[in-house]
N, CA, C and O atoms as a MOPAC input file, in Angstrom:
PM7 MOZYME 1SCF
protein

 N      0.82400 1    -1.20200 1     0.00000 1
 C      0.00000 1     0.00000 1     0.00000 1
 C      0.86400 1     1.26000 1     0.00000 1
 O      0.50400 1     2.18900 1    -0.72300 1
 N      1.94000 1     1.38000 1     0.72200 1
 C      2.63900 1     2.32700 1     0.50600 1
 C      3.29700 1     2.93900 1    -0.74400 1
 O      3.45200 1     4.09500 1    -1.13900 1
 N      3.65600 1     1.60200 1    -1.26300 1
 C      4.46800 1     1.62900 1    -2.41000 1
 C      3.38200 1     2.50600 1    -3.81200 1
 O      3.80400 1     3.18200 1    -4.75000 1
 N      1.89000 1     2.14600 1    -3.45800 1
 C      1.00300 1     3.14900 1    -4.34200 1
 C      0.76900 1     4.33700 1    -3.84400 1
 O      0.52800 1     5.17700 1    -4.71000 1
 N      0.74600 1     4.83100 1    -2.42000 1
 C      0.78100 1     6.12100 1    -2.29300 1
 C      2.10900 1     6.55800 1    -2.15600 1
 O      2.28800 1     7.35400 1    -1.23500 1
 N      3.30200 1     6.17900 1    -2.97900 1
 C      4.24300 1     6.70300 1    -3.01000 1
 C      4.31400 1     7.14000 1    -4.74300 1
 O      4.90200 1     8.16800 1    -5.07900 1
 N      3.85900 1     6.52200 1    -5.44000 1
 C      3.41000 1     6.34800 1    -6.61000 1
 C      2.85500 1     7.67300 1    -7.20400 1
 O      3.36000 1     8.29300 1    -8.13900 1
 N      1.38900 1     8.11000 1    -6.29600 1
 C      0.28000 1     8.27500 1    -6.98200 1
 C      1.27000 1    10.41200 1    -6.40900 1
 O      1.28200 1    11.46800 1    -7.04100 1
 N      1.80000 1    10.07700 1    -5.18300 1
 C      2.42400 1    11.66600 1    -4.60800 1
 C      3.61600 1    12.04900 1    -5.45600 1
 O      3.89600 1    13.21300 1    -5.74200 1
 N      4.46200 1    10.72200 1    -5.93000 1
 C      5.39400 1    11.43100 1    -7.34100 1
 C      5.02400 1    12.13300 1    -8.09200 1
 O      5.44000 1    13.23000 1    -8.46400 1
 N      3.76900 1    11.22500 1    -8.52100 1
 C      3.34500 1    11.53300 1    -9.79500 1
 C      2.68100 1    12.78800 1    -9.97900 1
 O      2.74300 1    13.27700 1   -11.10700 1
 N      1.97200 1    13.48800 1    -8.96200 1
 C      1.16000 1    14.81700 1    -8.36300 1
 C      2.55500 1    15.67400 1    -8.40100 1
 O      2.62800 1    16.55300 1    -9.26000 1
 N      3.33900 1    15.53000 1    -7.78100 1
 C      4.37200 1    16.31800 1    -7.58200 1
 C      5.24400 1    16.64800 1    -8.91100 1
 O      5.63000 1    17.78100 1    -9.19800 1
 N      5.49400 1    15.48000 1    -9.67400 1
 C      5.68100 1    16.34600 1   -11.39900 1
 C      5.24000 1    16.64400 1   -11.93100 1
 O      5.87600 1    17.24200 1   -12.79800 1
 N      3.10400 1    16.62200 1   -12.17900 1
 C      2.18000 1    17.40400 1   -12.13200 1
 C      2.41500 1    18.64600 1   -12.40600 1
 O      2.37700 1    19.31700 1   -13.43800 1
 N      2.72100 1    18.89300 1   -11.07200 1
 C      2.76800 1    19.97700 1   -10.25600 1
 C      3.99500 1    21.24400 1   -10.78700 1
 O      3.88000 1    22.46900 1   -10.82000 1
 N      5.08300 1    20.40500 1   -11.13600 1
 C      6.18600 1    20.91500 1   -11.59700 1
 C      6.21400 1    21.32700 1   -13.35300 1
 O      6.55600 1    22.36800 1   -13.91400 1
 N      5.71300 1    20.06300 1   -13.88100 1
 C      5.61700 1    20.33000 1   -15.15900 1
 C      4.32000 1    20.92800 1   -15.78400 1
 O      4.35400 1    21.26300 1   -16.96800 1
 N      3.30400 1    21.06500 1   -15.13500 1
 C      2.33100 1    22.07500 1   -16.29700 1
 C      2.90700 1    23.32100 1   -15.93400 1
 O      3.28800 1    23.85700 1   -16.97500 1
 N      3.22100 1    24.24000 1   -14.66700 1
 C      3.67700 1    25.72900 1   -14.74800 1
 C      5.01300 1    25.84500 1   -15.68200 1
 O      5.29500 1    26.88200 1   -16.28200 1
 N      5.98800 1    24.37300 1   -15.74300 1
 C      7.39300 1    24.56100 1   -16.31900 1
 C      6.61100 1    24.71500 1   -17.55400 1
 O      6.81200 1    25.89700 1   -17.83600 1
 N      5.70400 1    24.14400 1   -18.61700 1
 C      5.51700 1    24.22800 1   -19.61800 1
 C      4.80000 1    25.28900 1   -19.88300 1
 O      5.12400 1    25.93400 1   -20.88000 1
 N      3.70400 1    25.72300 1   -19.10600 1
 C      3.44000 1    27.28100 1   -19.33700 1
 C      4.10100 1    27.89600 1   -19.20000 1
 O      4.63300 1    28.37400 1   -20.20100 1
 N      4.30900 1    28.09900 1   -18.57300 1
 C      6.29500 1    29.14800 1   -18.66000 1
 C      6.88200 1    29.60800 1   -20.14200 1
 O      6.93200 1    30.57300 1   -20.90500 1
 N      7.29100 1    28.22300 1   -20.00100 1
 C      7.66600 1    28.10700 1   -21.92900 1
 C      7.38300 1    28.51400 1   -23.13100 1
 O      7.99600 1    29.03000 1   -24.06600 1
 N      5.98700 1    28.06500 1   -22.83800 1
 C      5.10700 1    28.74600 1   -23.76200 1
 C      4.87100 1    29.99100 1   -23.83700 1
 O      4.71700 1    30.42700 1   -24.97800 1
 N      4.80200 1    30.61400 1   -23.09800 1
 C      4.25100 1    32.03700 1   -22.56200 1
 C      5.54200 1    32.67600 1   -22.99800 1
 O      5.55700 1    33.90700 1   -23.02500 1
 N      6.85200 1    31.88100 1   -23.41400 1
 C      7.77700 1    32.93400 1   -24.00000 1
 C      8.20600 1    32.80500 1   -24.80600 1
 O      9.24600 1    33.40000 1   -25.08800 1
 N      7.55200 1    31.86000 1   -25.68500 1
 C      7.52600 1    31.05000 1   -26.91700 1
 C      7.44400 1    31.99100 1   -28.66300 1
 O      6.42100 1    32.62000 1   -28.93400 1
 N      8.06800 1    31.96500 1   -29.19000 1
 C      7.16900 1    33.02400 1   -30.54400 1
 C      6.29400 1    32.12700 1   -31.19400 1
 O      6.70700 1    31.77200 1   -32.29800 1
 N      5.42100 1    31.74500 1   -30.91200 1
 C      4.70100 1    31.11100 1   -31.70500 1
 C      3.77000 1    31.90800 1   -31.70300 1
 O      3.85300 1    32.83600 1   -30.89900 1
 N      2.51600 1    31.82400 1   -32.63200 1
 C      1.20800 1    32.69000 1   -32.74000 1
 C     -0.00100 1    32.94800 1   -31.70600 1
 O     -0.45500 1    31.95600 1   -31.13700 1
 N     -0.40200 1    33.86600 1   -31.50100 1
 C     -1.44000 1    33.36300 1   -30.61800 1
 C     -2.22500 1    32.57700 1   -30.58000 1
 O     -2.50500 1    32.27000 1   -29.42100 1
 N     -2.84200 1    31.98100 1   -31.43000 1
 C     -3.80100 1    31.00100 1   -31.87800 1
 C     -3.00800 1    29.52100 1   -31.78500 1
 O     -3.58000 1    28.46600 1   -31.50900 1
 N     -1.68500 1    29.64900 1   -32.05100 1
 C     -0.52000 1    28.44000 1   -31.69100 1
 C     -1.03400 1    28.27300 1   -30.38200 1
 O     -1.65200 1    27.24700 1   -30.10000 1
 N     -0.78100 1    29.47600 1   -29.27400 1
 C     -0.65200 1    29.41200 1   -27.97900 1
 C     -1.67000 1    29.32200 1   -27.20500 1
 O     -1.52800 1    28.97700 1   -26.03100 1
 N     -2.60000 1    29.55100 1   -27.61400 1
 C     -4.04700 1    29.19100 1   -27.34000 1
 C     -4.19700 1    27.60900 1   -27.08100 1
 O     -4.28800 1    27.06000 1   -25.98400 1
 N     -4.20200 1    26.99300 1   -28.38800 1
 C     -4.15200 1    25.69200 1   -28.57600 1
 C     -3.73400 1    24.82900 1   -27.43300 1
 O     -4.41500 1    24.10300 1   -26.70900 1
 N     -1.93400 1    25.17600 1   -27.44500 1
 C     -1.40300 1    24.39700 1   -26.76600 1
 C     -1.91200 1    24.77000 1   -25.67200 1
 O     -2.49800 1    23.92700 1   -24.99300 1
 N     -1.84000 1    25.81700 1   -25.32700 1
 C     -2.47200 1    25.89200 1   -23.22600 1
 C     -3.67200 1    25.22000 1   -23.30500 1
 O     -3.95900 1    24.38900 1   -22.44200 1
 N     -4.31100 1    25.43200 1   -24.09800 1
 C     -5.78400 1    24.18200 1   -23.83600 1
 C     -5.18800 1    22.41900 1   -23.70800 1
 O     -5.68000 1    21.61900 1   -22.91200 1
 N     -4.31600 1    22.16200 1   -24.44700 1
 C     -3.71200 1    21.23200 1   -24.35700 1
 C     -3.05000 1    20.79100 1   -23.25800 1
 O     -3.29800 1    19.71800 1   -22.70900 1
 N     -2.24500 1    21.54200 1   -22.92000 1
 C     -1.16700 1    20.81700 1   -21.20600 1
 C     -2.41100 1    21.11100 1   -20.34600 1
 O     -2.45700 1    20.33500 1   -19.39200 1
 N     -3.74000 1    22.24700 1   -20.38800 1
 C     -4.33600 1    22.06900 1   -19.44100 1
 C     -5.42100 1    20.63000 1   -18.81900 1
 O     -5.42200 1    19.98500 1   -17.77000 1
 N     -6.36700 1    20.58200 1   -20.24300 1
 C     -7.23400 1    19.76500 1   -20.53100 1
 C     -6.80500 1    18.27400 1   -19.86000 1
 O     -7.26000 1    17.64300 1   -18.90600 1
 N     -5.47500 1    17.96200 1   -21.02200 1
 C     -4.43500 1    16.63400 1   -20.98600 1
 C     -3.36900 1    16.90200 1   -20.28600 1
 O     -2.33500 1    17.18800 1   -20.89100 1
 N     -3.39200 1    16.87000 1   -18.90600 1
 C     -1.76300 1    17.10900 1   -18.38100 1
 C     -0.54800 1    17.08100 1   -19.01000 1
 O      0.12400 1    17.74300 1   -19.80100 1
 N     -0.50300 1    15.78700 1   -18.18900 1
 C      0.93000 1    14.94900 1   -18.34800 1
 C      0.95500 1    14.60000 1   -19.83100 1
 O      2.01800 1    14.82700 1   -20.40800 1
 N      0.11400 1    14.16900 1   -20.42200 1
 C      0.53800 1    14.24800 1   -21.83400 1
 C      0.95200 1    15.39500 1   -22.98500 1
 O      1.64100 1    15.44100 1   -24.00400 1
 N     -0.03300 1    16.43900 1   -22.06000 1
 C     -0.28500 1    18.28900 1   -23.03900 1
 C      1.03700 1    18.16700 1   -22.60800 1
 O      1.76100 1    17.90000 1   -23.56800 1
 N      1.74100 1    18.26700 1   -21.39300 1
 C      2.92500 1    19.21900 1   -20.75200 1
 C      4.10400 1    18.67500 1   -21.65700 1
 O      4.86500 1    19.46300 1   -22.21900 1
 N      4.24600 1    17.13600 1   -21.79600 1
 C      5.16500 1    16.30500 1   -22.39600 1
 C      5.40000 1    16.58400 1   -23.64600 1
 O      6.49200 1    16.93400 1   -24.09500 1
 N      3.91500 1    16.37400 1   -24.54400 1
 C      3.90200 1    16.44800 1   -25.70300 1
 C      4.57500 1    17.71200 1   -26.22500 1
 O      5.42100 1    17.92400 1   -27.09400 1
 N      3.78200 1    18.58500 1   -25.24900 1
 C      4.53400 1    20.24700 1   -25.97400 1
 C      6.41600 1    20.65200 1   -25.57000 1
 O      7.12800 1    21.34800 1   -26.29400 1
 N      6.83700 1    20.02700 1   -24.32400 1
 C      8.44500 1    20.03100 1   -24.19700 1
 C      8.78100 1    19.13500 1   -25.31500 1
 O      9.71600 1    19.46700 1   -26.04400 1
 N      8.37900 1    18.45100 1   -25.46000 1
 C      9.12800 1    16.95000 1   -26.70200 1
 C      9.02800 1    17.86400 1   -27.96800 1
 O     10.04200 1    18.20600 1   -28.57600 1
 N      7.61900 1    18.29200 1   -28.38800 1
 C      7.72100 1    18.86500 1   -29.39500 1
 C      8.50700 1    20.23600 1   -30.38600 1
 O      8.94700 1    20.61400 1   -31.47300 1
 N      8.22100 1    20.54500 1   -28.91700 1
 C      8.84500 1    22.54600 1   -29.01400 1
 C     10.25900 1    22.33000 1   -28.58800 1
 O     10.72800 1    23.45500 1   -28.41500 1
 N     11.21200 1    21.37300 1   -28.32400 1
 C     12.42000 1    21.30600 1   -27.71100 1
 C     13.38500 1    22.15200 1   -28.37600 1
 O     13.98000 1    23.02200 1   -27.74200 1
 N     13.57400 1    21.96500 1   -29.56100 1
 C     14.06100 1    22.66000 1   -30.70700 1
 C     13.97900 1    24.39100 1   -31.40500 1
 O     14.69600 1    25.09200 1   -32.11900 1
 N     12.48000 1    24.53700 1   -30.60500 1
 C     12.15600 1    25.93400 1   -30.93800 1
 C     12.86000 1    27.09100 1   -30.17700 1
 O     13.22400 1    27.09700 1   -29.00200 1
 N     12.98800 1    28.24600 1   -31.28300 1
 C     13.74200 1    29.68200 1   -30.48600 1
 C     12.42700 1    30.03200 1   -29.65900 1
 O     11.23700 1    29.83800 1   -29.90400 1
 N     13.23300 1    30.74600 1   -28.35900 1
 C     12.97600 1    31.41000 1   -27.52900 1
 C     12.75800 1    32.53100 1   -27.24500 1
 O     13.59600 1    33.01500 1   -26.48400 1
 N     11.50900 1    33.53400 1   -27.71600 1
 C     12.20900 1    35.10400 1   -27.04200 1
 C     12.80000 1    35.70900 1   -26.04000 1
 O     12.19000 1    35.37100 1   -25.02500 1
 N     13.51900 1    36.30500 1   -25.81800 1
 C     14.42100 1    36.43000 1   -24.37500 1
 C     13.79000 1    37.79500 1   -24.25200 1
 O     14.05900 1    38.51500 1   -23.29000 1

């Protein structure tokens, strides 16, 4: 039993870490607004998959500083 609530509090806790890390990202992203729209509906809707999908995808993309 422990071993699943050790599980289920990882998993909350990179949650936790990775949808703001990926909004972040995004939010300084040049992509279009309508790009950025999208995706925030995306990491929000679909977590762990939105948050993943969009670091995996966008890894490569410039950054505005």
């Amino acid at each position: 039993m422990s071993y699943f609530l050790f599980f289920w509090q990882f998993f909350l806790l990179f949650l936790l870490i990775l949808i703001p890390y990926s909004l972040f990202k995004l939010g300084y992203s040049n992509l279009d607004n309508n790009q950025k729209l999208i995706w925030c509906l995306i990491i929000l809707l679909i977590p762990f998959f939105g948050g993943l999908a969009y670091l995996l995808v966008m890894r490569n993309k410039k950054i505005i500083k």
